[in-house]
N, C-alpha and C positions, 0 to 999 in steps of 0.2 A: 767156898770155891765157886765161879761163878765165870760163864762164858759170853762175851760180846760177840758183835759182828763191825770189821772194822768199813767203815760208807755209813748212809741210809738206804734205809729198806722198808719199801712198804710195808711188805708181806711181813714184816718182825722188827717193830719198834724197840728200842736200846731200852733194857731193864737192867743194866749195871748199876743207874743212880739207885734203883729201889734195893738192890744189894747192898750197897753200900749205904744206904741208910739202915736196915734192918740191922749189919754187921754192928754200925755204931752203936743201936738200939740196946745191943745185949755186950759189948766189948768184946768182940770175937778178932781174931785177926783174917784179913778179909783179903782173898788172893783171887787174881782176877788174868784171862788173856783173851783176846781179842784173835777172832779168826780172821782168814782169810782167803779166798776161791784156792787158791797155791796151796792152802793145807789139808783141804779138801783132796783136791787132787792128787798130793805127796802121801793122805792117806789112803787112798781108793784101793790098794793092791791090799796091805794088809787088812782092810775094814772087812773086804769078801773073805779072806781067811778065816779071820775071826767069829764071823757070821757064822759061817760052817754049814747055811739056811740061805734060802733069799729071804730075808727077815723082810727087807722094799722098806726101809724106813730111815730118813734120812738122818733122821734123831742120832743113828748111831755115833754120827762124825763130830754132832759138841759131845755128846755123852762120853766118847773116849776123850778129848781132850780134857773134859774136865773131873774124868777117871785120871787122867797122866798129872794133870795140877796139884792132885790133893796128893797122888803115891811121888810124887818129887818133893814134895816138901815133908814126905816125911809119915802120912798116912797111909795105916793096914787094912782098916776099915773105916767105912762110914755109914751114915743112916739116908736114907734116902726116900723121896715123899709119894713112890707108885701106890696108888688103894687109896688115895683120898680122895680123886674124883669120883670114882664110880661106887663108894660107900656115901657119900655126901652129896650126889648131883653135881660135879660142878663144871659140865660140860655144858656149854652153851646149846650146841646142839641136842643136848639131850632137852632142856625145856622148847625146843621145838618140835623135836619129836612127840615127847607129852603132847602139845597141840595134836601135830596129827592126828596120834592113835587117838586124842577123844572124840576128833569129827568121824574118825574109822571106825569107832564105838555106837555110834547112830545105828538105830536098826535100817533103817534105811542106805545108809552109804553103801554096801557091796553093790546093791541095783544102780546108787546112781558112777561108783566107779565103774561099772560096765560100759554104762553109756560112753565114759570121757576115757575111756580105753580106746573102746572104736573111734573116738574121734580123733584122740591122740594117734592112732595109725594111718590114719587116714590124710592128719597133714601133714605126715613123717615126722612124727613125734618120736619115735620111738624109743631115741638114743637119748632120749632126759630124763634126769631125776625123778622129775612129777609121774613121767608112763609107767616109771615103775615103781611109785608107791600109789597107781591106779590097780597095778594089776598084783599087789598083796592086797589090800583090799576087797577086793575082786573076787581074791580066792579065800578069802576070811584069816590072813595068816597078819602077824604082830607086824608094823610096818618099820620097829627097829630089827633090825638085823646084823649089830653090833659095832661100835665103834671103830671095827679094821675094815668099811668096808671101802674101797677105791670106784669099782666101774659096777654100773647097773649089770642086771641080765643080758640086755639088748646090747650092752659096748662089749660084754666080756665075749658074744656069739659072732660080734663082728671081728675083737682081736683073733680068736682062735682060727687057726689054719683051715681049711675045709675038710681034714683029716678028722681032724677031734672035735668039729661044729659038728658033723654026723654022729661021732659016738657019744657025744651029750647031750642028742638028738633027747628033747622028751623030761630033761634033770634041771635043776636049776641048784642055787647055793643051800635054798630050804630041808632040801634033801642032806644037808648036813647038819644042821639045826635042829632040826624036827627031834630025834633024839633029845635034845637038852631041851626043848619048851616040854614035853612029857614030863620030863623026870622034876620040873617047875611044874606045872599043873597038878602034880603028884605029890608033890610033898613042900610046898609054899603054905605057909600060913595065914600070911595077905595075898592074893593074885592079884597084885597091883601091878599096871602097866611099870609104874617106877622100879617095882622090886625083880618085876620081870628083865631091865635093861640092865640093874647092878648083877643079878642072877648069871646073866649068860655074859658078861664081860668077866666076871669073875672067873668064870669057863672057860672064856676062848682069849680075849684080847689079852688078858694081863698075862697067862702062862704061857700064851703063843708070839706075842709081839713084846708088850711092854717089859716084864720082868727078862725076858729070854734078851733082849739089847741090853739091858742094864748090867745084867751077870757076864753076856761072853765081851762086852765091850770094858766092863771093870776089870775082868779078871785076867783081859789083854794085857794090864801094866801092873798085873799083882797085886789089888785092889778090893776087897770083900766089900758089897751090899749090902745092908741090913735092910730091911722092909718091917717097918714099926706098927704102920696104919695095918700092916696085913698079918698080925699075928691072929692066930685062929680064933681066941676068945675074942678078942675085939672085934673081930668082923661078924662072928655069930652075936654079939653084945647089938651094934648096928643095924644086922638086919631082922633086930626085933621091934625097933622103931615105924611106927606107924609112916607112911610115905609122905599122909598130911603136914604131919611133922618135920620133914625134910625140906617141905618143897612151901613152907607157910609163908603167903607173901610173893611168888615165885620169886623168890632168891636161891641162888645159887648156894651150896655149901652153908645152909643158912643156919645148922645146929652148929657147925665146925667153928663158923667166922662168930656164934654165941660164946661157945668156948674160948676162943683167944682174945676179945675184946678188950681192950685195958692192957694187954701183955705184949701185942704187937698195932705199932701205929696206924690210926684209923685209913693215915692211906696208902696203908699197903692191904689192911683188909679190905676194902672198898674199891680196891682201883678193878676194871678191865680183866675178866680171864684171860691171862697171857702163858700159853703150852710151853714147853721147852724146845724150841724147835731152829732152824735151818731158816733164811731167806732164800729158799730150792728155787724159786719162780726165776728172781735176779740172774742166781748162779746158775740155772741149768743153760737160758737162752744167753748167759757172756762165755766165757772164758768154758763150759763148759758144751757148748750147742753142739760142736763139728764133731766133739770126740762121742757123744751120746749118739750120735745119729751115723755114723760108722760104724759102732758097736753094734747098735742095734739091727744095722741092716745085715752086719753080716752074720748076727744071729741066726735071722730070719735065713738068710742061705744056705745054712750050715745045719739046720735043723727043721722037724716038718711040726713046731709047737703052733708060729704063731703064723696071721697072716700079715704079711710083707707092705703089702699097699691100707690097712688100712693102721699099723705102724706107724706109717712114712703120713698119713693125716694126723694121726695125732701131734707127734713130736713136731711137724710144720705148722701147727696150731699154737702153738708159741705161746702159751698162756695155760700150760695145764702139768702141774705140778704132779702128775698121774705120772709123765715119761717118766720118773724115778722109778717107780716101782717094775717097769718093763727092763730100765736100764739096769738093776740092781739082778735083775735076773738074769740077764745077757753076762755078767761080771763075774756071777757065781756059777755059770753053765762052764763057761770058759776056763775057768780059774779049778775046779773040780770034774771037769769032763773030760773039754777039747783034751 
């Protein structure tokens, strides 16, 4: 079962052909539909219901259609692939993060991220990426900080209303984290930057984003999850594997794609990490702009969360696929508050 996007799209190149060849590979009968902004839209009222969370992730809306795919044809259950990236590496960004934290692993780096702190503030830096893996650094803290994360320190002080910038006056996300790198520094066997990034996704992202869309969006059309990669012996099995070993070669999922080789065709092993995911960028600035930026605004009037004007920068920024996550919460305010 398997979901397209009907256009092109930058942002998420068409991997139906590679479905349909894998299908053919093993004789499966192979069921496929093709979205639309219209179904997006037609699902937006129940998507926030079923959230029952601002989960903010747009993933939800193929995940339930291709939840409704397999339960119309006739399926109770299926198996489903969440725990293999973050047991295998095989997020892109995670071998760039590896880079970071080993130039942040210099004894030297905290002195000279000070330096390029101050100078990042100084030519209004502040609201980038780089400021704030200057200023972990800086404070000697791990520069992943988990796969869910959307806006730096500095964007999140600027959404927040002036209400709640004073009462988080002094806190930051670390203050949430800090708990789970202890309880990792305390009981890890390797304290490898690697085992440190699969450690706390295991923690946070999988039971708070990933698996929590997969279950309340399956279980919208009466549809059970299985999670095979994440049965308990198999994940403790994996994270007894040395990190070198993981990451030999810097490949990607490089013990996993050892295991299936010969079983599944070299170019679907080989090809491109491609996520399961939404063209959000396309949809949010077409068919989607007017109704996001209403919503939002009158969020912001109706409530003292966020701030109004630096809101109305973002989403007029027209190229940041972040407005989901403000809209997704404007939807579930409304939808369980107003």
């Amino acid at each position: 079962f398997s979901i397209g996007y009907a256009g092109h799209h930058d942002t998420y190149p068409d991997e139906l052909p590679y479905a349909r060849m894998m299908a053919n590979q093993v004789g499966a009968e192979h069921h496929e539909r093709v979205l639309r902004v219209e179904d997006l839209l037609e699902f937006l009222p129940r998507m926030v219901w079923l959230q029952d969370e601002p989960i903010a992730d747009p993933v939800c809306v193929p995940v339930y259609y291709v939840s409704k795919l397999a339960r119309d044809a006739g399926v109770v259950v299926c198996q489903v692939g969440e725990g293999a990236d973050e047991l295998f590496c095989g997020y892109p960004v995670w071998r760039e993060a590896l880079a970071r934290q080993r130039a942040a692993n210099l004894w030297f780096a905290p002195a000279l991220a000070r330096i390029a702190l101050a100078g990042s503030g100084l030519v209004g830096r502040r609201h980038r990426r780089s400021h704030e893996m200057f200023r972990r650094v800086a404070a000697r803290q791990p520069v992943f900080w988990g796969g869910a994360e959307a806006f730096t320190h500095e964007q999140k002080l600027r959404l927040l209303s002036p209400r709640l910038r004073a009462a988080m006056a002094g806190r930051t996300s670390w203050d949430a984290l800090r708990p789970i790198r202890q309880r990792f520094e305390s009981a890890a066997w390797e304290k490898s930057d690697l085992h440190w990034m699969t450690y706390l996704d295991l923690n946070l992202r999988l039971p708070e984003l990933l698996l929590m869309r997969v279950d309340k969006m399956a279980m919208g059309v009466g549809l059970e999850g299985r999670v095979p990669f994440l049965d308990h012996e198999f994940v403790s099995l994996v994270l007894g594997i040395p990190s070198a070993a993981q990451t030999r070669g810097g490949e990607l999922k490089h013990i996993l794609k050892l295991a299936v080789r010969g079983l599944i065709p070299d170019e679907l092993v080989d090809r491109p990490k491609q996520g399961f995911s939404v063209p959000v960028r396309e949809w949010l600035y077409g068919a989607l702009g007017s109704r996001i930026d209403a919503e939002l605004q009158d969020f912001c009037a109706q409530t003292d969360l966020l701030d109004a004007s630096a809101v109305r920068a973002l989403v007029s920024g027209r190229n940041d696929a972040r407005v989901w996550n403000l809209f997704n919460l404007a939807l579930w305010w409304k939808t369980f508050f107003r």
